[in-house]
LUMSE-987514 format. One record per atom (N, C-alpha, C): residue in one letter; z, y, x. Coordinates in steps of 0.05 Angstrom, whole numbers, padded with zeros to 5 digits, always signed. Atoms other than C-alpha are relative to their C-alpha. Layout:
BEGIN
AZYX;...
This chain:
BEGIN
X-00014-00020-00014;X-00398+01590-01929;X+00030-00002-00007;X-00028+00012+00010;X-00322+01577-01922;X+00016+00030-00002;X-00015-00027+00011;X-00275+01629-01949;X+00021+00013+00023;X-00015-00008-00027;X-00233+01666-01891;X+00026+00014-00014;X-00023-00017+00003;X-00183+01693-01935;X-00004+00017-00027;X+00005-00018+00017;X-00175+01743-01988;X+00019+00034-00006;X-00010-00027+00000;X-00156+01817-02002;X+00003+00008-00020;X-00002-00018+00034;X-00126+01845-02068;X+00023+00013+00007;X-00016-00021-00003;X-00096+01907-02073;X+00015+00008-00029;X-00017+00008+00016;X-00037+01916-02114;X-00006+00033-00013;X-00011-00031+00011;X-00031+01981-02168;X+00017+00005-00011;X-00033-00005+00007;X+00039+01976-02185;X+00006+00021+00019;X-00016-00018-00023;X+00048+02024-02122;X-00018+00009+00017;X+00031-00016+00002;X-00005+02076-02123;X+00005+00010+00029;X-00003-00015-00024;X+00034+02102-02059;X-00002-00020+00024;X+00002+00016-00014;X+00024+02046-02018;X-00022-00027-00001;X+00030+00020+00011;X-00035+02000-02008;X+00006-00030+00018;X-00008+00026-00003;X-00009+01924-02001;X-00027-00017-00002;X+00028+00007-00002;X-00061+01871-01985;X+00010-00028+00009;X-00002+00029+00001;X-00050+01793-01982;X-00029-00011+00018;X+00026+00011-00016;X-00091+01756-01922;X+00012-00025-00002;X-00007+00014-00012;X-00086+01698-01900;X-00009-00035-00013;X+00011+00019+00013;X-00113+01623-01912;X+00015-00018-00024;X-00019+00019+00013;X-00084+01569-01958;X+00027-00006+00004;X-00016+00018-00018;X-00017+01557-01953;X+00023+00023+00005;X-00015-00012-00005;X+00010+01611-01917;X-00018+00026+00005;X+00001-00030+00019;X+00000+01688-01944;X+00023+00016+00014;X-00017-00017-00004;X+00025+01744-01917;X-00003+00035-00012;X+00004-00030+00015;X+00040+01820-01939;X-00005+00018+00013;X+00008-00021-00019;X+00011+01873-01899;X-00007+00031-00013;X-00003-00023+00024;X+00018+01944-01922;X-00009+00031+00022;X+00007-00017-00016;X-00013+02007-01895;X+00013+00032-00018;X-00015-00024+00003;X+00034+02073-01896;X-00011+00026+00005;X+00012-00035-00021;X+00015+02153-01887;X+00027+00004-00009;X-00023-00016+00003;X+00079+02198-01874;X+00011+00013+00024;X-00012-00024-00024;X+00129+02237-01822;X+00018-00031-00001;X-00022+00005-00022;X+00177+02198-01772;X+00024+00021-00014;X-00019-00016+00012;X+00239+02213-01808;X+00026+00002+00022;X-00015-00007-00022;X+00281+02207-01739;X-00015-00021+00019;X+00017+00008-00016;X+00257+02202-01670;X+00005-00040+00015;X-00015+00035-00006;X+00249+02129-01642;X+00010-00005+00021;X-00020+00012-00025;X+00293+02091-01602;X-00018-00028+00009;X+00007+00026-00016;X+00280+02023-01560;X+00022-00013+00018;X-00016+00020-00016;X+00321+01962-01536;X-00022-00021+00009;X+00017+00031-00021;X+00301+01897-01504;X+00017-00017-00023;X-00003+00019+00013;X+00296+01842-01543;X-00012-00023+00013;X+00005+00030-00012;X+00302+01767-01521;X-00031-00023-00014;X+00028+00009+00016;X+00229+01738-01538;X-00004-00022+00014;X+00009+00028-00002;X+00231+01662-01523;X+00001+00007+00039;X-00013-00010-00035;X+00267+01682-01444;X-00012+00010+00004;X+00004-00027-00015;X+00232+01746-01433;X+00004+00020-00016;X-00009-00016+00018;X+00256+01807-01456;X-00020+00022+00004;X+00021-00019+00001;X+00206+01854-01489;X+00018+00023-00021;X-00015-00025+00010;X+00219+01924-01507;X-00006+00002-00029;X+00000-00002+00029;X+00228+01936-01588;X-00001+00032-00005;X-00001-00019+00004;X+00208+02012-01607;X-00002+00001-00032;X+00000+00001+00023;X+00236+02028-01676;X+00017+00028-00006;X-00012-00028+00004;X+00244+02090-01716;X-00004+00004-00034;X-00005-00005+00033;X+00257+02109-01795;X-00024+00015-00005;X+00028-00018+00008;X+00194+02137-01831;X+00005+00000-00024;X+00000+00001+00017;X+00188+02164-01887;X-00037+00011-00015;X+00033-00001+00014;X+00120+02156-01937;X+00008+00021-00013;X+00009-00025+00012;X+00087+02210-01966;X-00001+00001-00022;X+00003+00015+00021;X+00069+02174-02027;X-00033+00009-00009;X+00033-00012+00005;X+00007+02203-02074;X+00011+00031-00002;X+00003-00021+00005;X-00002+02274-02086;X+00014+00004-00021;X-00006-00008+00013;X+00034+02313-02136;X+00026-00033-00019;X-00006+00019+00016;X+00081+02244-02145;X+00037+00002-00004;X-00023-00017+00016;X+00150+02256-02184;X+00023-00018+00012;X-00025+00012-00009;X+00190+02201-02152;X+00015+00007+00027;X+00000-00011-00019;X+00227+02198-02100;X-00012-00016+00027;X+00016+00009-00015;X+00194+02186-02029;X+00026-00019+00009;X-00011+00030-00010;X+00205+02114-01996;X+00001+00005+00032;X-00011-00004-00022;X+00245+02115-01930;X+00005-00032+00013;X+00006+00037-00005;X+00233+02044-01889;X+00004+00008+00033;X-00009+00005-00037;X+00250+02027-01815;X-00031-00019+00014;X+00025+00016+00004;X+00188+02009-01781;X+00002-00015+00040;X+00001+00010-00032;X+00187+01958-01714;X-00026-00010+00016;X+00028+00001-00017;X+00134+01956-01658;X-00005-00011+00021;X-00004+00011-00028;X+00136+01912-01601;X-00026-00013+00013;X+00020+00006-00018;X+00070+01916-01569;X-00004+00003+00019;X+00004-00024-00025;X+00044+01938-01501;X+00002+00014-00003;X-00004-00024+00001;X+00036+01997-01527;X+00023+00015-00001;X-00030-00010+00012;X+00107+02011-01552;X+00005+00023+00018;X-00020-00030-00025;X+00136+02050-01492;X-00019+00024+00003;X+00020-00013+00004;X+00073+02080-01486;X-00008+00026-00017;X+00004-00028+00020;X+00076+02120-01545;X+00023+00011-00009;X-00034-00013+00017;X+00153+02134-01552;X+00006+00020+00011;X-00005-00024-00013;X+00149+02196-01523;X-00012+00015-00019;X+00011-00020+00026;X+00107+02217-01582;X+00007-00011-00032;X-00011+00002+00013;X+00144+02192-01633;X+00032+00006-00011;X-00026-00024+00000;X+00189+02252-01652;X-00004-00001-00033;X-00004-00013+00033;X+00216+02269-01723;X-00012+00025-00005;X+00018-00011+00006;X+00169+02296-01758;X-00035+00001+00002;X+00028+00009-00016;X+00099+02272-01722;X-00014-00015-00031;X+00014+00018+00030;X+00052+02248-01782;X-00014-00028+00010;X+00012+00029-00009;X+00029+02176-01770;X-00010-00020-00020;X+00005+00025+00015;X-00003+02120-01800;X+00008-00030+00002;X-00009+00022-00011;X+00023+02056-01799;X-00024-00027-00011;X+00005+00021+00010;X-00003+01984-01810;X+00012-00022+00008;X-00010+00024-00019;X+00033+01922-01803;X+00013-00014-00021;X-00011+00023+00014;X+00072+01861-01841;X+00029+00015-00012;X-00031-00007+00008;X+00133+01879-01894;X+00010-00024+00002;X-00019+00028-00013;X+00187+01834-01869;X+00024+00013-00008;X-00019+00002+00016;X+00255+01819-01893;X+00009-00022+00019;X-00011+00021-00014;X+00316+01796-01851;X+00027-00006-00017;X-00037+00002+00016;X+00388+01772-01885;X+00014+00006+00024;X-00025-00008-00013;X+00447+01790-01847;X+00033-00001-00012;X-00023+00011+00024;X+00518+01768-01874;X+00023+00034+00032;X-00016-00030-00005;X+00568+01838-01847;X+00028-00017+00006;X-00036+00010-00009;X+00642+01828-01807;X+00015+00001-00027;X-00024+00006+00025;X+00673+01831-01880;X-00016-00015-00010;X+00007+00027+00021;X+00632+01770-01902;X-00033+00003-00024;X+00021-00013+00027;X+00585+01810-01952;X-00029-00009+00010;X+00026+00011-00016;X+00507+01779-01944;X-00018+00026-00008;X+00010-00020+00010;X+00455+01828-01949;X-00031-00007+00012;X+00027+00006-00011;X+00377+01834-01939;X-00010+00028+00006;X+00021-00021-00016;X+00337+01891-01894;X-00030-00009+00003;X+00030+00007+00001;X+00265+01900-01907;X-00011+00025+00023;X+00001-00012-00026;X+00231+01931-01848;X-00038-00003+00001;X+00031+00011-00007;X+00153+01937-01821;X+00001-00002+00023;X+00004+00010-00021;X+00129+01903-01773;X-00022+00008+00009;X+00029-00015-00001;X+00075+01950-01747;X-00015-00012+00032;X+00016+00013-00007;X+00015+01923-01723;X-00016+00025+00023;X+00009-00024+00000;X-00018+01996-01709;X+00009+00015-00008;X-00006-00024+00013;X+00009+02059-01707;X-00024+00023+00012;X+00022-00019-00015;X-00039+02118-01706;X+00016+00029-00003;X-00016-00030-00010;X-00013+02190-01687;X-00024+00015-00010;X+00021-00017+00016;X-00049+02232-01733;X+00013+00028-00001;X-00004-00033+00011;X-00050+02312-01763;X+00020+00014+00022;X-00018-00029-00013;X+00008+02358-01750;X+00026-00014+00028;X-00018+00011-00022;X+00057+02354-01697;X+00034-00004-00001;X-00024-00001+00004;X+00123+02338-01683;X+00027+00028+00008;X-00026-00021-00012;X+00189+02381-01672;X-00007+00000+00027;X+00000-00002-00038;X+00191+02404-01601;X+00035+00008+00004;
């Protein structure tokens, strides 16, 4: 029976549950979030190999664990599925959601030269859970 992969979960970061798939070779990081939509999301068009598909992205912030003393982790999370448009009408600041999807990391060098790196999720699934959002 041939091996499909493997799953270990990291406990350096009790607030976040990281998980390594993927066959020989090439490994990727996939990380599943609970928290509030820390502002509501926006959407552009992005050029995807000459067709432009819509990109819905909005700031979240994790919950972490229970009773936990640091401070909470604030991440930009991007969604460009069918669904996207679909659900950007319910993705208001404040809405509790779950996420799942790939942590990714882009460089970007800034009009004064300075290089810099943005880490971002690349959500696979978002689920619209509990309480609701601002109205």
């Amino acid at each position: 029976m041939e091996k499909q992969g493997f799953i270990q979960k990291y406990k350096a970061l009790p607030a976040i549950n990281i998980t390594k798939r993927g066959n020989t070779g090439f490994k990727m990081n996939y990380i599943t979030l609970h928290g509030k939509i820390a502002k509501d999301a926006e959407t552009t068009l992005i050029n995807n190999q000459g067709t432009e598909t819509p990109l819905v992205y909005f700031s979240f912030q994790d919950s972490g664990t229970p009773y936990q003393k640091n401070e909470p982790m604030f991440i930009e999370v991007h969604f460009m599925k069918e669904a996207a448009m679909h659900i950007l009408p319910f993705l208001k600041k404040g809405k509790e959601v779950e996420i799942f999807g790939c942590l990714r990391f882009k460089n970007f060098t800034t009009t004064a030269g300075k290089v810099g790196q943005k880490y971002y999720i690349s959500a696979d699934y978002i689920i619209l859970s509990g309480s609701a959002a601002r109205t």
